[in-house]
Structures are given as C-alpha cells and as structure tokens.
N, C-alpha and C positions, 0 to 999 in steps of 0.2 A: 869268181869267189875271192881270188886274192885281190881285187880292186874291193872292193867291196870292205877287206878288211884293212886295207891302206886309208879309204875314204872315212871308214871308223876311228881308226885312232889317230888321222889329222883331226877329228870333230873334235873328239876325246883333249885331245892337247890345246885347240884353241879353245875351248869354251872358258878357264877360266879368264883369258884375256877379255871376252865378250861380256860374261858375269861381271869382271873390274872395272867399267870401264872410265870409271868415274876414278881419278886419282885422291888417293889416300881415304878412299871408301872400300865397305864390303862385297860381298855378293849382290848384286840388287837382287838376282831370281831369289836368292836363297832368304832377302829381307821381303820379298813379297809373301814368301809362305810364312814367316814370322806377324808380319802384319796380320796376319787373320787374327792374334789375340787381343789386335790394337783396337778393331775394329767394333766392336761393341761400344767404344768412345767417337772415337775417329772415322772420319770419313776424307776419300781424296774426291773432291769433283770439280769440275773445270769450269771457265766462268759460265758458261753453255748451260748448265745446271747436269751433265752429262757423269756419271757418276765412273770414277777410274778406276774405283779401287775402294774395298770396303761396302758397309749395305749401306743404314742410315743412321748410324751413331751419330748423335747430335752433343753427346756430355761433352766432351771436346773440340776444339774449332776443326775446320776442315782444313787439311795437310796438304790442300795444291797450291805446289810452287813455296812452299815451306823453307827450303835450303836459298839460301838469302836474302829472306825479309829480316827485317826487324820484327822482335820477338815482342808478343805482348797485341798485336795490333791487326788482326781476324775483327772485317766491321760487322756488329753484331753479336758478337762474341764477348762476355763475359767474363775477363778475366781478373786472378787474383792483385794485391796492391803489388804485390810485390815481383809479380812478372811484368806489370804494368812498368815499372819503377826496371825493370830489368833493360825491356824496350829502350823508357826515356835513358838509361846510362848506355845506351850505345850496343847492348844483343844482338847481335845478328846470325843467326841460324845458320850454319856450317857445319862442317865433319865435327872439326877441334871444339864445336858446340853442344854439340846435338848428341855425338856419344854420352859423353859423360852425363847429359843433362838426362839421357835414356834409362842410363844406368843408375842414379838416386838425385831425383826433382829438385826435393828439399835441398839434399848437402852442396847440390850443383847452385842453387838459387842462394844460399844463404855464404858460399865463397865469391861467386859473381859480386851480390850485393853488400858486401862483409859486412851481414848485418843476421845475428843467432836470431832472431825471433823470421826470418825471412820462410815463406811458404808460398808454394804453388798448390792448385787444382790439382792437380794429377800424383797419383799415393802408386800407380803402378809403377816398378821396376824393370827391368830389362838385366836379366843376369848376369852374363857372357860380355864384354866390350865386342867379340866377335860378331852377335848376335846385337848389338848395337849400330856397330858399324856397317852390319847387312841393310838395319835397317836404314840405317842413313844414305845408304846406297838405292834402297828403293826409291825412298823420298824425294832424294835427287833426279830421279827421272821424270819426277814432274814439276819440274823446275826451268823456266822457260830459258834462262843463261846456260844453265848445264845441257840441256838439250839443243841449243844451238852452238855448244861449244867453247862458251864463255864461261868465266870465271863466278860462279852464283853470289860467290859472298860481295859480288859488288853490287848487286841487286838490292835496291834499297826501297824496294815498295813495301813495305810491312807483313807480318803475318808471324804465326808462332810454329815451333814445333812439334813433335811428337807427342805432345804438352799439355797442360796445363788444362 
C-alpha cells in the first residue's frame, strides 16, 4: 500500500512536466479538452486523410502541423485577404503567434498588418491566454519539428492556425 502511494504522487508531480512539454506552451492534455469547442470549424488530420483530432469541421482549415507554417496557406483553403497578406508578410504560427492570435483574430490581424480595416474568418475567441496557450500546446503536437524535437517555428511549409 505505501508503494502504491509513493508511485502516486511520483505520477502526481511528474505529470505537469509531461503536459509542458513543449517550451513556452500550455497543457497540451488540457488544450486537447479545450479543442472540442474548436472543432465544429477545425479539424486535425494527417496527410493520410487519418483524422487526429476533431470530427469533420471543414469552416476552417485543417490544423495539422499548424505550429510553423506560414499562415494563410492550407491548399484548398479559402482564406481571408488579409490573412493571405499576413502569410505573404512573413506569419509564421508559433506560441508568440498563435496565443494572441486565439485570443482576438481581428486585433491580432490588424497589429500584425498595421492596417484598421484588417479581418480574418474566424470571429471566435479564446478567453484565458492560459486556455490559449493549452491550446497552442495541443496544436504543437502535431507538428512534425516539435514532435521530432526541433524548433517548429523554422518549418516553413505553409499552413494557418487555429484560424481563420
């Protein structure tokens, strides 16, 4: 019994290490249960057509390997001019990106492009930076640099985030 409660609160102590594991990110478990409100837009699926995460929300692009593309550039995908214009200035989906952009589209889009008339697709919000940052944490685990342990913001294959 007292192994038992030794092996419990070793679990107990590591897990937020396990949850973080992505520096200067959230929870990712904690941004996967958050993702269920995304998903009605969003969808994560791999190139496989193999579905990761989410049902079949199609309003928004699909969010695999999202944390270091260039934003704006899901092929297929239909986005606004001014996320398009976010891409071609050099966006690239990150932590330092992808919070704030979670937490208000528009005001994130229109200080990127300093330009007041600037608008994305996506009108949903994200409350909490905490609750941001979880999610940015999930997102990150399907991201092929972060999952092999490299640095994602240098991935420069295209795609948006939580977005648009």
């Amino acid at each position: 019994m007292k192994l038992v409660k030794i092996a419990a609160t070793l679990a107990t102590l590591a897990a937020p290490a396990v949850a973080q594991d992505h520096e200067g990110l959230g929870d990712a478990a904690a941004g996967e249960d958050g993702f269920r409100r995304c998903q009605s837009c969003h969808v994560v699926q791999d190139d496989e057509g193999n579905t990761l995460a989410g049902r079949n929300g199609r309003v928004g692009p699909n969010l695999y390997g999202v944390v270091g593309r260039t934003a704006g550039t899901v092929e297929g995908f239909r986005y606004s001019s001014s996320m398009q214009a976010a891409g071609e200035a050099g966006l690239v989906w990150s932590a330092d990106t992808l919070v704030p952009y979670l937490q208000d589209p528009t005001a994130f889009l229109r200080e990127y492009l300093d330009d007041s008339g600037a608008r994305g697709k996506m009108s949903f919000r994200v409350r909490s930076e905490e609750d941001a940052q979880d999610l940015a944490a999930f997102l990150a685990t399907f991201s092929e640099e972060t999952a092999e342990g490299g640095d994602a913001a240098d991935d420069d294959t295209g795609d948006e985030a939580a977005a648009d």
